[in-house]
C-alpha positions as CSV (number, residue, x, y, z in Angstrom):
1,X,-80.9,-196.4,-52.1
2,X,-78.9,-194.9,-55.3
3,X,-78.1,-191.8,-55.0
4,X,-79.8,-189.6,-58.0
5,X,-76.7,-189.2,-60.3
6,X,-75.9,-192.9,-60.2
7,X,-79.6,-193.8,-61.0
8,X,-79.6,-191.0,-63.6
9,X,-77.0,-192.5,-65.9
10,X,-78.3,-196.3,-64.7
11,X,-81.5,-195.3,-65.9
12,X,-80.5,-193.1,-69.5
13,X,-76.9,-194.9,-70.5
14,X,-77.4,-198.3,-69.2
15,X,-81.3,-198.8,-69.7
16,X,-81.7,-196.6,-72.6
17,X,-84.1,-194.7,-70.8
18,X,-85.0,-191.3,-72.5
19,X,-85.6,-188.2,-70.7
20,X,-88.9,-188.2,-71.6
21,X,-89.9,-191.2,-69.4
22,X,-91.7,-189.9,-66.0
23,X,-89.0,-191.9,-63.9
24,X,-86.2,-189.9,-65.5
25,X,-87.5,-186.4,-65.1
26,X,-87.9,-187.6,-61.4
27,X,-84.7,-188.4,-61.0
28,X,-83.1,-185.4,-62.7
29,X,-84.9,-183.4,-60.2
30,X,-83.2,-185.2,-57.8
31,X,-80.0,-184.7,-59.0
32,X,-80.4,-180.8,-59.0
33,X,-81.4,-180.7,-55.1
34,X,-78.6,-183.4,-54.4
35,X,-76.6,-181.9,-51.6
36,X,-73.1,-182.2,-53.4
37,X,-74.0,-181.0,-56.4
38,X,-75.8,-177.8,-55.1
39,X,-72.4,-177.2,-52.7
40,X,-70.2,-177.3,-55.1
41,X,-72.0,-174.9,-57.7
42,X,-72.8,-172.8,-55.0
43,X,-69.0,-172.3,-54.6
44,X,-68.2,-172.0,-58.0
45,X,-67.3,-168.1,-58.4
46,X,-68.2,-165.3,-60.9
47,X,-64.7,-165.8,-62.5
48,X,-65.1,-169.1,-63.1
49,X,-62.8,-170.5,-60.2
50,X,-63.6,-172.8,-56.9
51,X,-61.6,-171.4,-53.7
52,X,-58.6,-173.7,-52.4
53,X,-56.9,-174.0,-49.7
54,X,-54.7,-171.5,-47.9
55,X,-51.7,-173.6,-48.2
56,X,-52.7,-174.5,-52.0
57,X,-52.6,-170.7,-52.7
58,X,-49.1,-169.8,-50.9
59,X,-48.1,-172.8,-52.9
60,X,-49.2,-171.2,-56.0
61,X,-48.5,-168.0,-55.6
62,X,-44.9,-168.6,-55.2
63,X,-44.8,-169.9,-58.6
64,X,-46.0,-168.3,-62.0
65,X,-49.4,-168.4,-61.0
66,X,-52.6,-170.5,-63.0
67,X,-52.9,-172.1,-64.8
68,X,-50.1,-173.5,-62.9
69,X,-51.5,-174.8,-60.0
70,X,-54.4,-175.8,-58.0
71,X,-56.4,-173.3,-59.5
72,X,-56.6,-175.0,-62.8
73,X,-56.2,-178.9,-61.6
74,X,-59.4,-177.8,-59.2
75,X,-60.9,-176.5,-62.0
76,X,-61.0,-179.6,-64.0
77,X,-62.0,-182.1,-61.8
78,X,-64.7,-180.1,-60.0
79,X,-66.3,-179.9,-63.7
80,X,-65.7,-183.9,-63.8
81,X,-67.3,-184.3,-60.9
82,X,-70.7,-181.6,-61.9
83,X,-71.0,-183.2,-65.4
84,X,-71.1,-186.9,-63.5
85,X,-74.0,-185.1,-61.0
86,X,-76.2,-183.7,-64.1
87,X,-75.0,-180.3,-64.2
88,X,-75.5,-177.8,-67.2
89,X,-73.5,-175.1,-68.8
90,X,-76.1,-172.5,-68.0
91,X,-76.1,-173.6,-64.2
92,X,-74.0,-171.3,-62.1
93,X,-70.3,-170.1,-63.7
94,X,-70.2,-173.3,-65.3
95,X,-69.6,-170.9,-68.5
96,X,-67.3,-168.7,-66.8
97,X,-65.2,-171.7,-65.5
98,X,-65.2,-173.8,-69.2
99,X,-63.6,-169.6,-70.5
100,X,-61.7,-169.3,-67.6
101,X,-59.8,-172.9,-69.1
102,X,-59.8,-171.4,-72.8
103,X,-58.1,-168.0,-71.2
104,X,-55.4,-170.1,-70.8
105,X,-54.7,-171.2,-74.1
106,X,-51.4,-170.4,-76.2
107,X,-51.5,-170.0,-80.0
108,X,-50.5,-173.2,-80.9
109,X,-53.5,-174.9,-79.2
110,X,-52.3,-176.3,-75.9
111,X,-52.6,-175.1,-72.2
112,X,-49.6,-175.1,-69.9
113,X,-49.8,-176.4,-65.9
114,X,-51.4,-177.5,-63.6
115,X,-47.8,-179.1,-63.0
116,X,-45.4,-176.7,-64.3
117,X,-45.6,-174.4,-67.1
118,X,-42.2,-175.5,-68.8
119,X,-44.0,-177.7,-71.5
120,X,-47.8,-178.8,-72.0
121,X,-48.7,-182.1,-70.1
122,X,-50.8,-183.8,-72.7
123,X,-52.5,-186.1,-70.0
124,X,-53.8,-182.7,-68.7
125,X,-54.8,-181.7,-72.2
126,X,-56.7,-184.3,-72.8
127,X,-58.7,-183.6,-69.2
128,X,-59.2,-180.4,-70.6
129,X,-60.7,-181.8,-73.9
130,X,-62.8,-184.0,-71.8
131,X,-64.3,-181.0,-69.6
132,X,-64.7,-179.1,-73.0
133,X,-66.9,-181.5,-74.9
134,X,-68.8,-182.3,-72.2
135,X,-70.1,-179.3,-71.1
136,X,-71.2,-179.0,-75.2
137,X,-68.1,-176.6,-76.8
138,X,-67.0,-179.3,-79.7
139,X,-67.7,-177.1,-82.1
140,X,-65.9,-173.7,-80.6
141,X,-63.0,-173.4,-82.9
142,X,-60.6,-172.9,-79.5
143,X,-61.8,-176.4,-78.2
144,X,-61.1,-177.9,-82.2
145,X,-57.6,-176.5,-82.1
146,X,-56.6,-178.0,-78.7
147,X,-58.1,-181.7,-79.9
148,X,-56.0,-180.7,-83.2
149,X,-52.8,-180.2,-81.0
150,X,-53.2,-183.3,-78.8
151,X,-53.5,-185.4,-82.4
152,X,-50.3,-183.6,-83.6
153,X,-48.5,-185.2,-81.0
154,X,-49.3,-188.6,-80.9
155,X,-46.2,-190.8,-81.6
156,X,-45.2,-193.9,-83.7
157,X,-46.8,-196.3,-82.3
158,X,-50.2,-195.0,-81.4
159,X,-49.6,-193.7,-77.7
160,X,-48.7,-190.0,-76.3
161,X,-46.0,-190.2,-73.8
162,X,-44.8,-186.7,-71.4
163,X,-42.5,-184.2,-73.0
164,X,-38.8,-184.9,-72.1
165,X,-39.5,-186.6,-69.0
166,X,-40.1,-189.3,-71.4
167,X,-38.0,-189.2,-74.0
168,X,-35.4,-186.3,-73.6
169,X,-34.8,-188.2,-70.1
170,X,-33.2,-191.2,-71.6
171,X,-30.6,-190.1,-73.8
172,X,-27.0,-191.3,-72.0
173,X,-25.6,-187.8,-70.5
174,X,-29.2,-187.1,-68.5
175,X,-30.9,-190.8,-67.5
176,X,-28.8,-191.1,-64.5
177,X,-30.1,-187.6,-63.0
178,X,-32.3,-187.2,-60.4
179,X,-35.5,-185.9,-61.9
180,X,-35.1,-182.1,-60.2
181,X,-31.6,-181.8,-62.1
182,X,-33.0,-182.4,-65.3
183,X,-35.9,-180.7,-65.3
184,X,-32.9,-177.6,-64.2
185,X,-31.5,-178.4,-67.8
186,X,-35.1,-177.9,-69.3
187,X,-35.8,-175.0,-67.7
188,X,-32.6,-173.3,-68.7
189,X,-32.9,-174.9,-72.6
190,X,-29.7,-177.0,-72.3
191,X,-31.4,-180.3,-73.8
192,X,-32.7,-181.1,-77.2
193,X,-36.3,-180.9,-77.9
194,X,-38.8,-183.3,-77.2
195,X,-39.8,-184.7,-80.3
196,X,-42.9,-186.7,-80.4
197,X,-42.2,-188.0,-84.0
198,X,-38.6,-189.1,-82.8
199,X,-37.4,-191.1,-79.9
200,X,-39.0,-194.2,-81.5
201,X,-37.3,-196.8,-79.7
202,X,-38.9,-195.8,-76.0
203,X,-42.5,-196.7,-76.3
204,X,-45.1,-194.2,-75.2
205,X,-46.6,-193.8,-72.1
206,X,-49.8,-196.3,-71.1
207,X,-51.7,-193.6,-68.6
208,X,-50.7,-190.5,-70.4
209,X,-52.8,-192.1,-73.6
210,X,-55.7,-193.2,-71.6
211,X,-55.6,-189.6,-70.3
212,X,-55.4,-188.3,-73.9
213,X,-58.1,-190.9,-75.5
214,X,-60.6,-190.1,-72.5
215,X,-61.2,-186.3,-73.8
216,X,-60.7,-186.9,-77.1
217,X,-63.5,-190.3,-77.0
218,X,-66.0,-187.7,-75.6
219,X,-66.5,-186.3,-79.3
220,X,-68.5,-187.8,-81.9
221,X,-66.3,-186.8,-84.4
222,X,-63.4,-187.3,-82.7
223,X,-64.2,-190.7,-81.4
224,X,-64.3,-192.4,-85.1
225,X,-60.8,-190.9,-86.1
226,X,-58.4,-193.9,-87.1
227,X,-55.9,-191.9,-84.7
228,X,-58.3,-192.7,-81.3
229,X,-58.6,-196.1,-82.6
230,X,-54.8,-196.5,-82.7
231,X,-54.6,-194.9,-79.1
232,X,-56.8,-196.9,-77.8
233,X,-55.6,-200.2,-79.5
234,X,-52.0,-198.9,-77.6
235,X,-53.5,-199.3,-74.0
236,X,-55.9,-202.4,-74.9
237,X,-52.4,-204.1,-76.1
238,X,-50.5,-203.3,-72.8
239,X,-53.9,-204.0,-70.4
240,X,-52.7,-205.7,-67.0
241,X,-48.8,-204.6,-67.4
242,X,-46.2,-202.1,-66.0
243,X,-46.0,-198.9,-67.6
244,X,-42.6,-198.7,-69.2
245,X,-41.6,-195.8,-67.6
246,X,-41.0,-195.8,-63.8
247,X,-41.9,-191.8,-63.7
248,X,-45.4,-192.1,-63.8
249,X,-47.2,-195.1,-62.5
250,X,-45.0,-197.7,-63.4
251,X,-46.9,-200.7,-61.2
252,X,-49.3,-203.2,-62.9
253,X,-51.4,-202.5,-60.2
254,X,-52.4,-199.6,-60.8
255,X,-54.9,-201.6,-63.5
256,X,-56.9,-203.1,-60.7
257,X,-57.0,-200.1,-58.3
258,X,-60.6,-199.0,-58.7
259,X,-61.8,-195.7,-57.0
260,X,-63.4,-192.8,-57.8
261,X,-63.0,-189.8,-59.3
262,X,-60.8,-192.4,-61.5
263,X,-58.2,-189.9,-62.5
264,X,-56.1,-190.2,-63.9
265,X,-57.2,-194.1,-64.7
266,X,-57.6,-197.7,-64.3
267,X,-59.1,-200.9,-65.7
268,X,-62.5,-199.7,-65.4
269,X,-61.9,-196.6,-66.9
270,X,-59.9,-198.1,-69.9
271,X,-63.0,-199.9,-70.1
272,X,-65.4,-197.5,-70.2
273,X,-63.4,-195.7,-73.2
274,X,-62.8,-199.1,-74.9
275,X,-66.8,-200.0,-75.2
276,X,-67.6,-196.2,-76.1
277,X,-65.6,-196.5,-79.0
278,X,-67.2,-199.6,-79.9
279,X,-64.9,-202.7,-78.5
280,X,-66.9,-205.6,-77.8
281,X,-66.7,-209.6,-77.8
282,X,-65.5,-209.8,-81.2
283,X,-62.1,-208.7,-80.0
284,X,-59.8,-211.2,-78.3
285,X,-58.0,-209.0,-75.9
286,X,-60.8,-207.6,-74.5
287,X,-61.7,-211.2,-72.7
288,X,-59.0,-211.0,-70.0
289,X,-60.2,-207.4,-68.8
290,X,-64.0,-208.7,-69.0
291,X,-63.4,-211.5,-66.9
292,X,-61.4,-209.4,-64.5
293,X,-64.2,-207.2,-63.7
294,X,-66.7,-209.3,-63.6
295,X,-64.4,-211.2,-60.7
296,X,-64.2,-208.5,-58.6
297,X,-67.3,-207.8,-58.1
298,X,-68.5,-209.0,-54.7
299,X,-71.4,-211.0,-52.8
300,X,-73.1,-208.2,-52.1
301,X,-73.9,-207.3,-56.0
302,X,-71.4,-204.1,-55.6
303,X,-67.6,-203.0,-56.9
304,X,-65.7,-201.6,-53.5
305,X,-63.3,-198.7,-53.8
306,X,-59.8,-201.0,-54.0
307,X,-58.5,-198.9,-50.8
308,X,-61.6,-199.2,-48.0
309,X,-65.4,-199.6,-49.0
310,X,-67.0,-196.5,-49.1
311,X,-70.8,-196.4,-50.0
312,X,-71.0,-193.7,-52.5
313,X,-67.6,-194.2,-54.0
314,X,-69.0,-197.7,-54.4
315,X,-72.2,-196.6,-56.0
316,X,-70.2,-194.4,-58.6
317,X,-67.7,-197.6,-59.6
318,X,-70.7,-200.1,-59.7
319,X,-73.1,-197.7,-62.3
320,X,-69.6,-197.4,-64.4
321,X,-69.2,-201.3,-64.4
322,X,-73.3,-202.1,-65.1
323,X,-72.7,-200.1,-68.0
324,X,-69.9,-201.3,-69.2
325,X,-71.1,-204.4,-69.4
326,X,-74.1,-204.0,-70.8
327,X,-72.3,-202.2,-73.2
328,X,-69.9,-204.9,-74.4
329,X,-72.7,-206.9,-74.6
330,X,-74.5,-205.1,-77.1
331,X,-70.9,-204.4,-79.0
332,X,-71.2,-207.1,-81.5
């Protein structure tokens, strides 16, 4: 049987059902008893954070404190994970949690951590962006002004790539130190800038985009920008091969890995972005990717986690392949 949130958006994204139909209000009922979901609002707290672990606090309160740390990276995929199981901004401190993000904000637009709080991580941005416009906040002028940063940023050829990690990191006198060393000479200012309107001979990074198109895709407006587009046509280009930079996932395989929560991404969620924004047969490259997932699908009608079956996990991957093809289907 399919668990309620996995027939929900079978029923509403993939079937076109609306909420309307008897079947659905059933099933969103379901969702809101669904043990999970109920656990993990139930331990959302008044100030809009989730408890972690003993060792994840020590861990970050050695350090400058969130939103670097597992505070904030909790944060945003425990909202993932609510907005997947039908979950509302007025349920619980979903409110307090979506502020509790925007507390974080600098003037320019961005928000530091989880990682580090040397220089913004735009893959983590763009999670942020996601959570944002999900919950319903694409028109609070804070939420605009981080999807305007993240734009800002995007380089030459379409991609966003991580702030001098990758590009800084190549120049001659720092590409042969450890990554620890040079992230000493950041931290005490002794590098250029990253600049990401310069550097334009190192490509951008593949995952750091599909991090950055997945929030930005989840806004209307947004979504039919020519600067998504070009994103998107920047991962679509480079499906099935190595990232160019060996800092952050640099395998091919990493394409074909399917699990789930599917951050920070994979073919199925490049998929999934690629049909929202309205990729379909009539585009060449997307035939190879198709074909893919439609192979691994197996006898039993199902996608499998890639590292051990596991039957909700396998639920979640399955819904998000149904849709996506029927999707591309109807993307003419």
């Amino acid at each position: 049987m399919s668990m309620p949130p996995v027939k929900y958006w079978l029923l509403v994204d993939t079937l076109g059902k609306n909420h309307d139909d008897p079947l659905v209000q059933r099933t969103i009922d379901e969702c809101r008893a669904f043990p999970p979901r109920v656990k993990l609002v139930k331990a959302l707290r008044p100030d809009g954070t989730w408890p972690i672990s003993r060792a994840m606090k020590l861990a970050e309160d050695a350090g400058p404190g969130p939103p670097v740390g597992w505070t904030y990276e909790t944060i945003l995929r425990n909202l993932q994970l609510l907005e997947d199981m039908y979950t509302e901004k007025s349920e619980g401190y979903i409110s307090a949690a979506l502020e509790r993000i925007l507390s974080w904000q600098s003037k320019e637009g961005y928000i530091l951590g989880p990682k580090h709080g040397l220089f913004p991580l735009p893959q983590y941005n763009g999670y942020a962006v996601r959570n944002l416009f999900i919950y319903g906040l694409e028109e609070d002028p804070r939420v605009k002004r981080l999807a305007n940063w993240l734009l800002s940023i995007q380089r030459h050829d379409g991609g966003w790539a991580i702030p001098y990690v990758q590009d800084v990191k190549y120049l001659p006198e720092y590409k042969h130190m450890m990554i620890d060393e040079f992230m000493e000479h950041v931290r005490r200012g002794d590098t250029p800038p990253s600049d990401p309107k310069g550097f334009e001979s190192i490509p951008s990074c593949i995952w750091t985009t599909m991090m950055v198109i997945r929030g930005l895709a989840r806004s209307d407006d947004y979504r039919r920008r020519k600067e998504i587009l070009r994103g998107a046509d920047f991962f679509l280009d480079r499906f099935f091969k190595k990232n160019w930079h060996t800092s952050y996932r640099h395998s091919e395989k990493n394409w074909t890995q399917l699990k789930y929560p599917p951050f920070p991404g994979n073919g199925i969620s490049a998929l999934y972005l690629l049909t929202i924004l309205g990729y379909g047969p009539g585009d060449a490259r997307m035939e190879k990717p198709i074909k893919w997932l439609l192979s691994a699908r197996h006898s039993d009608g199902f996608w499998w986690q890639s590292d051990r079956p596991h039957a909700q996990k396998d639920q979640w991957i399955t819904g998000f392949a149904l849709d996506i093809l029927n999707r591309y289907a109807r993307n003419h």
